[in-house]
C-alpha positions as CSV (number, residue, x, y, z in Angstrom):
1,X,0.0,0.0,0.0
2,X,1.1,3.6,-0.9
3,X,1.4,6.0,2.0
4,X,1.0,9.7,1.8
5,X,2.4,12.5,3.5
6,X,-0.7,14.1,5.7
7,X,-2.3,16.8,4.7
8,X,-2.8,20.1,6.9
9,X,-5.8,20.7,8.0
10,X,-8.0,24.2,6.7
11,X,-7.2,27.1,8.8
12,X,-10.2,29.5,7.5
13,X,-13.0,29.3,5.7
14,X,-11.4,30.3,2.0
15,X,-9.3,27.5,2.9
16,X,-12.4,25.1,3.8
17,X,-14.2,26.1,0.6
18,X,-10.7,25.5,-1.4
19,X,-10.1,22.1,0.1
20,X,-13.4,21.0,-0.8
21,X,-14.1,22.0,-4.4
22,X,-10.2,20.8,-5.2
23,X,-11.4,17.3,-4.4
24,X,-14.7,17.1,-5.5
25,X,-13.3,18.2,-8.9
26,X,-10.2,15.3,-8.7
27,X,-7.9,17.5,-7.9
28,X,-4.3,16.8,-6.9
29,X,-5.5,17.2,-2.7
30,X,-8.1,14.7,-3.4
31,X,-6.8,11.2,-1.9
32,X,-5.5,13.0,1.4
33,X,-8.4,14.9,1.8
34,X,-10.9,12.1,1.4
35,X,-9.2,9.7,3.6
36,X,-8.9,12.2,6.1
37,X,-12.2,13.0,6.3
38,X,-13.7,9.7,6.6
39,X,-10.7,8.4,9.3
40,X,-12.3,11.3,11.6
41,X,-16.5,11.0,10.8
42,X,-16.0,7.0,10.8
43,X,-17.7,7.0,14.4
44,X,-20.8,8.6,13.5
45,X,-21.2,7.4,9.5
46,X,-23.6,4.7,10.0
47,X,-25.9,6.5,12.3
48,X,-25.7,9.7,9.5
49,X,-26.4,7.2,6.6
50,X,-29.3,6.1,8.0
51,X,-30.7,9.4,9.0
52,X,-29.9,11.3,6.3
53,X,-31.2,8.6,4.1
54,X,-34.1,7.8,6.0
55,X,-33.3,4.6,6.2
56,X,-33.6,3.9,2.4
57,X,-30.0,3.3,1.6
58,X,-30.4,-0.1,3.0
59,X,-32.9,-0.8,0.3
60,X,-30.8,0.8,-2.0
61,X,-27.4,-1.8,-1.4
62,X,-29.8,-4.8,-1.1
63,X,-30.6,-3.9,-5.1
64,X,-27.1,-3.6,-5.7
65,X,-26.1,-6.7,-4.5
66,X,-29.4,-8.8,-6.4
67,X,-27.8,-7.0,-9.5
68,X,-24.4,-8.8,-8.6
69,X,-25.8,-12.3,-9.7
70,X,-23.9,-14.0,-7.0
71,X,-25.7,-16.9,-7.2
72,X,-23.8,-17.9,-10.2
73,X,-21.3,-18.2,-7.7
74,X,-22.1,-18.5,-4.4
75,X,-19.0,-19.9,-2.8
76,X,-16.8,-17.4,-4.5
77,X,-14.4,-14.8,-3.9
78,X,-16.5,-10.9,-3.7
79,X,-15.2,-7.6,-3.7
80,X,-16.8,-4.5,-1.3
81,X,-14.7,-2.0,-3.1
82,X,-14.4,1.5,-1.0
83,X,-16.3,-0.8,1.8
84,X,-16.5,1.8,4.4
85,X,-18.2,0.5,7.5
86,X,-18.6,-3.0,5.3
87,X,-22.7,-2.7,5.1
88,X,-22.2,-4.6,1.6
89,X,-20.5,-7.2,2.9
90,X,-22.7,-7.7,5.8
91,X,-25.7,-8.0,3.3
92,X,-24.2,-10.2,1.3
93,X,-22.4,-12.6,3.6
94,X,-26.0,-12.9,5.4
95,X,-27.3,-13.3,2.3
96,X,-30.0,-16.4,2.0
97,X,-27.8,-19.5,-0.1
98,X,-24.4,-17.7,0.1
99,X,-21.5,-19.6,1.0
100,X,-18.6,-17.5,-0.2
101,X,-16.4,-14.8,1.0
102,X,-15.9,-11.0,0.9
103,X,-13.0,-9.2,0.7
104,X,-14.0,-5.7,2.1
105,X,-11.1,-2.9,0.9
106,X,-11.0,0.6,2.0
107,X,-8.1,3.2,2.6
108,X,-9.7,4.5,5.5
109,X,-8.9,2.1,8.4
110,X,-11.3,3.6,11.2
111,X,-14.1,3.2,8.6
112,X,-13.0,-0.8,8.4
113,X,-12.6,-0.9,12.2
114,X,-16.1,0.9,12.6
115,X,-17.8,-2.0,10.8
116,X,-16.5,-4.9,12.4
117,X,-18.7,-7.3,14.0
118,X,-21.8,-6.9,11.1
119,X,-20.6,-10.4,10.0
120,X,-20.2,-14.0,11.1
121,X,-16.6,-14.2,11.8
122,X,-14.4,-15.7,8.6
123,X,-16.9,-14.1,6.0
124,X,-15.6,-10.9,5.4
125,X,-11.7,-9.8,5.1
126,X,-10.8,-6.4,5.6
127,X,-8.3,-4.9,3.6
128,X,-6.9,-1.5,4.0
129,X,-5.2,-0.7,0.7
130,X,-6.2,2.1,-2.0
131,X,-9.0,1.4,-5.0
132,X,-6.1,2.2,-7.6
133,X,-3.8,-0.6,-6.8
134,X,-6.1,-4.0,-5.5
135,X,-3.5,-6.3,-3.7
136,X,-5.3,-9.0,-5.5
137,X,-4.3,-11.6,-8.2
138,X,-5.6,-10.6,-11.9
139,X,-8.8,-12.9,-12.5
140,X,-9.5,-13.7,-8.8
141,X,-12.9,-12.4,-7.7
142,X,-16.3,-13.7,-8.6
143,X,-18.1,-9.9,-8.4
144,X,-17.5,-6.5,-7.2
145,X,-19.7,-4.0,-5.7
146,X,-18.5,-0.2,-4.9
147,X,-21.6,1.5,-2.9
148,X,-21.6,5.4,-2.4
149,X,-17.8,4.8,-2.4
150,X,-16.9,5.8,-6.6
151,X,-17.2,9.6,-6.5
152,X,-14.1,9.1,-4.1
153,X,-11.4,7.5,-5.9
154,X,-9.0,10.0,-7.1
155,X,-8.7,9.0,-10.8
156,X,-12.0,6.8,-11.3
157,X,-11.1,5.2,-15.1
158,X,-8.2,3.8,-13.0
159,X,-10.1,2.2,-10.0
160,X,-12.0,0.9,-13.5
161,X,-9.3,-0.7,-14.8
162,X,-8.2,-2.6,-11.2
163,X,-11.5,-3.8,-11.0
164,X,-11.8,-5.2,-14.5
165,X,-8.2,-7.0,-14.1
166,X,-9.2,-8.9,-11.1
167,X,-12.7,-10.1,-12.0
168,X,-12.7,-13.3,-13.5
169,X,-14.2,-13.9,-17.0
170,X,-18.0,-13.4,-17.0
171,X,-18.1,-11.9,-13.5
172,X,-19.5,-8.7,-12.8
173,X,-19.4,-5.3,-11.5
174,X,-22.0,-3.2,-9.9
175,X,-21.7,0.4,-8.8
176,X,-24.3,2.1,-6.6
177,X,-24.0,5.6,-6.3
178,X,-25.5,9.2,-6.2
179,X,-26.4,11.0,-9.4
180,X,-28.7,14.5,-10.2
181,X,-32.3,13.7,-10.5
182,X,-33.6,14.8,-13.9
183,X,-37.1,16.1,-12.9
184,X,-36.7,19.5,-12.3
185,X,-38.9,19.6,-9.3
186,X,-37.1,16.6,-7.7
187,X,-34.0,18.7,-8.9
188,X,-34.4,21.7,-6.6
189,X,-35.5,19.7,-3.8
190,X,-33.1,17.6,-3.8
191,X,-30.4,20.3,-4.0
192,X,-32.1,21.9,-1.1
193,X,-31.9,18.9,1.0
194,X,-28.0,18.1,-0.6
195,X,-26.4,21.3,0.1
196,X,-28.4,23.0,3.3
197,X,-30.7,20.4,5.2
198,X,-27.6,17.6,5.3
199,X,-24.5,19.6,5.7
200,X,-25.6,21.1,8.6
201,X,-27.3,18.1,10.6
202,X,-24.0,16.3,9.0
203,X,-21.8,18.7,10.6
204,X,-23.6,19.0,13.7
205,X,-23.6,15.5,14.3
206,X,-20.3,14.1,13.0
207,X,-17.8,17.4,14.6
208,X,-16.8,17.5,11.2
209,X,-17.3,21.4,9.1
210,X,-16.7,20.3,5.8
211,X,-17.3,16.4,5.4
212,X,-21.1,16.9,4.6
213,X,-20.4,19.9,2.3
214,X,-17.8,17.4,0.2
215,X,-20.6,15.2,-0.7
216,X,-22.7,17.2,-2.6
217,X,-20.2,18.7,-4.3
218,X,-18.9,15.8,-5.4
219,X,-22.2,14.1,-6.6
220,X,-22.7,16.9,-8.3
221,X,-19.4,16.4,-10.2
222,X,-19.6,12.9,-11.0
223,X,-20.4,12.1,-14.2
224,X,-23.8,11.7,-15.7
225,X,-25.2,8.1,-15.9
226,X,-24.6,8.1,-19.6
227,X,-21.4,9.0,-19.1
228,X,-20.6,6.7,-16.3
229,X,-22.1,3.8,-18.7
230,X,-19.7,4.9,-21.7
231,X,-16.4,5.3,-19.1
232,X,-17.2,1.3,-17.8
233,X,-17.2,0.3,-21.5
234,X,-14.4,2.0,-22.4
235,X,-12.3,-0.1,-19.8
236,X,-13.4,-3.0,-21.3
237,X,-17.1,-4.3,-19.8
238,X,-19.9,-5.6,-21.6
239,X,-23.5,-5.6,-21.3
240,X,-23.4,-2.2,-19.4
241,X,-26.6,-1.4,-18.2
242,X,-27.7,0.9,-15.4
243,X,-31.2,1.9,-13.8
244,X,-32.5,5.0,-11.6
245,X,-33.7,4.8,-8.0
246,X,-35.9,6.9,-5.8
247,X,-36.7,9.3,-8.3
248,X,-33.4,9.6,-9.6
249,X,-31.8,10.6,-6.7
250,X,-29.1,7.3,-7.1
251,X,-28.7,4.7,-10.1
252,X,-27.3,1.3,-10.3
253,X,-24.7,0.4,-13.3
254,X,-23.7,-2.9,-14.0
255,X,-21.3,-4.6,-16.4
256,X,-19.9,-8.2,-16.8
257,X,-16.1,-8.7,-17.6
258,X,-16.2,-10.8,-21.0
């Protein structure tokens, strides 16, 4: 695993604002700056998702992992890419006919450490290690899911590549993830909700100023789902397909190494 200098922390607001627009954009800070935030809100992340969410995120990574297939498979190797506090592989491990295991990878330790004890022990193994270089053998892993964790990588076409080099032939990928409604009404609200309601009960909760602004800049900075769609192909998946949940609000893609 690569290890990086740490970053300072913002001194004023400017500096704040800076911080967080440079790595929603994929900006050079990015890496540090994500990492950093989630080592410090790890504590309070699940009990945010599931407030801020209502509770529907759940719903939302059970989909994701029925759209894995993994009952082709179900005593194979699976990937919780950017696992965070290892929901996925909690689901999936406890999932009804499942025999396999998970390897649950995240560069944020205290988000891995937060998660321990969702699963039997043996299922899951947690990895800390970046998306951008898997310590894992080319053609190894029978599916991979990334949930709410893509807008994060620092150079996303890359964390595509790793992905599609460790899947075996005919396994796939899923990616769950945030994305900007297309309904106009749903639009404002939701950009009402992203950039004023959640920062602030975000903030309030978590002791952390700018964690809960990062996230809706960075949705809004991620690409389209068309766009998404084209960049999977373009690595080298088939059958790329992707659908839109709650109103738009967060989408599914899917693709199959051939």
């Amino acid at each position: 695993m690569r290890v990086s200098t740490p970053m300072r922390g913002p001194e004023t607001e400017d500096d704040e604002t800076r911080l967080v627009a440079e790595a929603a954009a994929g900006g050079p800070s990015k890496r540090d700056y994500v990492r950093a935030v989630f080592e410090k809100i790890a504590p309070s992340y699940d009990l945010l998702n599931r407030l801020l969410s209502f509770g529907i995120d759940r719903a939302w990574r059970r989909r994701a992992i029925a759209a894995l297939a993994w009952e082709r498979d179900p005593t194979g190797s699976y990937l919780d890419l950017c696992a965070g506090t290892m929901d996925v592989a909690a689901t999936l491990v406890r999932s009804d006919g499942f025999s396999g295991r998970v390897v649950a990878l995240d560069f944020a330790e205290s988000m891995l450490r937060a998660g321990r004890g969702k699963m039997p022990e043996g299922t899951t193994q947690a990895v800390v290690a970046d998306a951008l270089w898997l310590p894992l053998r080319d053609s190894s892993i029978s599916g991979a899911v990334v949930a709410f964790g893509a807008r994060n990588v620092a150079d996303l076409d890359a964390a595509f590549r790793e992905v599609h080099r460790v899947l075996k032939p005919g396994a796939r990928f899923v990616l769950l993830e945030f994305t900007t409604p297309r309904s106009a009404i749903v639009r404002t609200l939701y950009h009402a909700y992203f950039r004023r309601v959640l920062p602030a009960i975000g903030g309030a909760i978590s002791g952390h100023r700018t964690a809960y602004r990062y996230l809706p800049e960075s949705v809004a900075r991620f690409p389209a789902a068309e766009e998404l769609a084209a960049r999977m192909r373009a690595v080298g998946f088939a059958s790329v397909s992707w659908s839109s949940l709650t109103f738009g609000i967060a989408a599914i893609h899917a693709g199959q190494r051939r």
